[in-house]
Structures are given as C-alpha cells and as structure tokens.
C-alpha positions, 0 to 999 in steps of 0.5 A, a space after each residue: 472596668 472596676 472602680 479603683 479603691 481609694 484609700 483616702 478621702 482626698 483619693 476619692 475626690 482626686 479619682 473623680 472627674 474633674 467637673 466633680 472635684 470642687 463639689 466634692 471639696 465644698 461637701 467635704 468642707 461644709 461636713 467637716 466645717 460643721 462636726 470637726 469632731 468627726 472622723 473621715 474616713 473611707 468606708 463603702 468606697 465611699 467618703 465616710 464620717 463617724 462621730 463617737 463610732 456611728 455613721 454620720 454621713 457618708 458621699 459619693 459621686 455619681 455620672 450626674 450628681 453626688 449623693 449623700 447619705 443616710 437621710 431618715 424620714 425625720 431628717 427629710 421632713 426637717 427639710 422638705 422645703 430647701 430639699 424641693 428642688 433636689 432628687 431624694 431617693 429613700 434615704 439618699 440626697 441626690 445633688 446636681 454635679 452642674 449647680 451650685 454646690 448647696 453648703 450650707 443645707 449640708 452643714 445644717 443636715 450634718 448637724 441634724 445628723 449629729 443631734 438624730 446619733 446623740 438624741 439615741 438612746 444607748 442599746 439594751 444591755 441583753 440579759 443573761 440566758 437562763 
C-alpha cells in the first residue's frame, strides 16, 4: 500500500498513528519554539523546516520511533552524552515512540542546526570559462 502524500504538516502528524501524534506536535513544537523563523513545510514526505532557503531539520515517523534529521559528526560529537540513550544511524537521530518526547535536546540540536547553516561560508562565485 503507498504511503498517503500530506500536503501539510499537520496532515502528516494527523496521518500518523495515534500513539505517535503527541510526540510528533511536541517535535514540531520544540523545532518551532526554537527557530520560529524557520519555514515548514513538507518535503520528502516529510515535516521540513528551512531557514534563509537551506534544510534545517527535517522528521519523520517510523513503526517504533521517530527520526529527525540531518545530524553531522559535529552535531552528534556536540551531544554525545544526552544522545547516549538514543539510536543514531549516520546522520539520522532515532527517538522511541514510547518514551518521553526529549524537547528540549531537540530545541538545543535545532539551534546548533541554525549556527552549522549561518557558520557556512557562502559558495564560490564559478569563474568564467575561458
């Protein structure tokens, strides 16, 4: 059976099982709590949040747990200790369905997120061919 496309966030958390809906608000909430600049919108079915154009997070919800997303090696090296008792699967947070949803952990990544977007440096104007 294909997944139903959601047009919106509140879609997407609304598609979900019941069991999963109030983690999924509280991770929207603490996303939202922290950058409210950001937009949110759905992008590879999935909850999306960009700041100035680039990918901020992104989540999703699995059978068992919930995703969030993207996570570099400087971002999980910030916070190996309070991601000890979670799943990280390369550059994907895995969160329990069952437990306590971890919001402010989340709003603190999402601000790091927002710091590893500003701290780039803005791309190479290319040269003209010669």
């Amino acid at each position: 059976m294909a997944k139903e496309l959601c047009a919106s966030v509140d879609a997407y958390i609304a598609a979900q099982p019941q069991a999963a809906q109030s983690a999924l608000a509280q991770v929207r909430r603490a996303i939202r709590g922290a950058v409210p600049s950001a937009e949110e919108t759905i992008s590879y079915q999935m909850p999306t949040y960009k700041l100035d154009g680039c990918r901020l997070l992104y989540f999703a919800c699995w059978k068992k747990h919930y995703s969030l997303y993207p996570a570099s090696k400087e971002l999980i090296a910030a916070f190996r200790a309070q991601l000890a008792p979670y799943s990280i699967n390369r550059s994907t947070l895995q969160f329990p369905i069952a437990e306590p949803v971890p919001a402010d952990l989340i709003r603190r990544i999402a601000l790091f997120r927002v710091q590893e977007i500003t701290g780039r440096k803005p791309p190479k104007k290319s040269r003209p061919a010669r």
